[in-house]
NULUM-660438 format. One record per residue: z, y negated, x negated of N, C-alpha, C in turn; residue in three letters. Coordinates in pm, whole numbers, plus 50000, padded with zeros to 5 digits. Layout:
ZYXZYXZYXALA...
end
This chain:
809856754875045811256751275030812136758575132UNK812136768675203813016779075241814186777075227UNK814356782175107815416784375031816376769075077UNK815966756575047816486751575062816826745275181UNK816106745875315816706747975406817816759475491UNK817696766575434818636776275428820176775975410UNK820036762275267821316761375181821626744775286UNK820766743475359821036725775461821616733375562UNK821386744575607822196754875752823246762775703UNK823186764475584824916771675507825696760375504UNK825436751275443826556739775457826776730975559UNK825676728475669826266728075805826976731375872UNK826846749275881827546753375925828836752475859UNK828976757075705830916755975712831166743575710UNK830726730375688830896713875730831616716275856UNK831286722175943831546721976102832666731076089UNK832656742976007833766750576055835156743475965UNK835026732675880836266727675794836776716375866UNK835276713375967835846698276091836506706276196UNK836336715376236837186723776323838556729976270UNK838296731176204839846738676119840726724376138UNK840346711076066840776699976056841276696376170UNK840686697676292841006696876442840586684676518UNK839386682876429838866665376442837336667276513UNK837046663776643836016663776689834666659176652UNK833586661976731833126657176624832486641876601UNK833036632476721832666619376730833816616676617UNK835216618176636836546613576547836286615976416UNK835156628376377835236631176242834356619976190UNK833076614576264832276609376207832706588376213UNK833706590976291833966572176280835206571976156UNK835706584976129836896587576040836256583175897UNK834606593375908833456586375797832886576575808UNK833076568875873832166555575910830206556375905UNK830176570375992829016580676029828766578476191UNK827406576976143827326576276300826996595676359UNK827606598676485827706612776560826366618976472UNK825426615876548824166623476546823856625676410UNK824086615576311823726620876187824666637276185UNK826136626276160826916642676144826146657776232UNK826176656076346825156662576416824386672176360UNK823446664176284822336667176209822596674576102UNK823536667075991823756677675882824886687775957UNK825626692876029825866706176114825016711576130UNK824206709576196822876719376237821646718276146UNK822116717676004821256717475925819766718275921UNK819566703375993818376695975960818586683575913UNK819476673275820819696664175787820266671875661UNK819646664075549819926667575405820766656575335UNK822236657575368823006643975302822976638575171UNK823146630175147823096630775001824286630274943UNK824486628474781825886630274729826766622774756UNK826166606574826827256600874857827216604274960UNK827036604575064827576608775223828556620375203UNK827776630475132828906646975069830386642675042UNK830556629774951831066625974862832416617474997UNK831336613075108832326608975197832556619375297UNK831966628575365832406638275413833456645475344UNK833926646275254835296656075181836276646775187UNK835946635975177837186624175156837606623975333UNK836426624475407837406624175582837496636875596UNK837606649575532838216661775551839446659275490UNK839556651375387840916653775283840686662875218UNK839556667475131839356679475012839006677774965UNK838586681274836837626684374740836426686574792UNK835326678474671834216680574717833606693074694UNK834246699174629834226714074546834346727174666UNK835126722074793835416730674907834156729074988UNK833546716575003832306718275107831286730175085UNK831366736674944830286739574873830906758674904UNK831916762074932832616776074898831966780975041UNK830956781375053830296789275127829366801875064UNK829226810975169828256825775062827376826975149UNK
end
């Protein structure tokens, strides 16, 4: 499964770069989700594999589409 850890460190990483753009740290981003840090943490540094609902609440405390978490290459 490579591949798919790969695609858990692509969307970490831009997760983190859309919480930074946002200007929301990353304790504020995760009580904004009612997330505890370290998870968020985790799916950033893609070793935590969220699922659709957590995804589903991560875009809603960005304010986007869930369609934007994903516009990574």
């Amino acid at each position: 499964m490579k591949n798919s850890s790969s695609i858990q460190a692509l969307f970490g990483a831009h997760l983190k770069k859309l919480r930074l753009q946002s200007g929301l740290s990353q304790e504020a981003f995760a009580d904004k989700c009612g997330l505890d840090r370290t998870y968020v943490s985790g799916i950033e540094r893609g070793v935590r594999n969220p699922t659709l609902e957590v995804i589903s609440v991560l875009a809603a405390g960005l304010e986007i589409e869930i369609s934007k978490l994903f516009e990574f290459s």
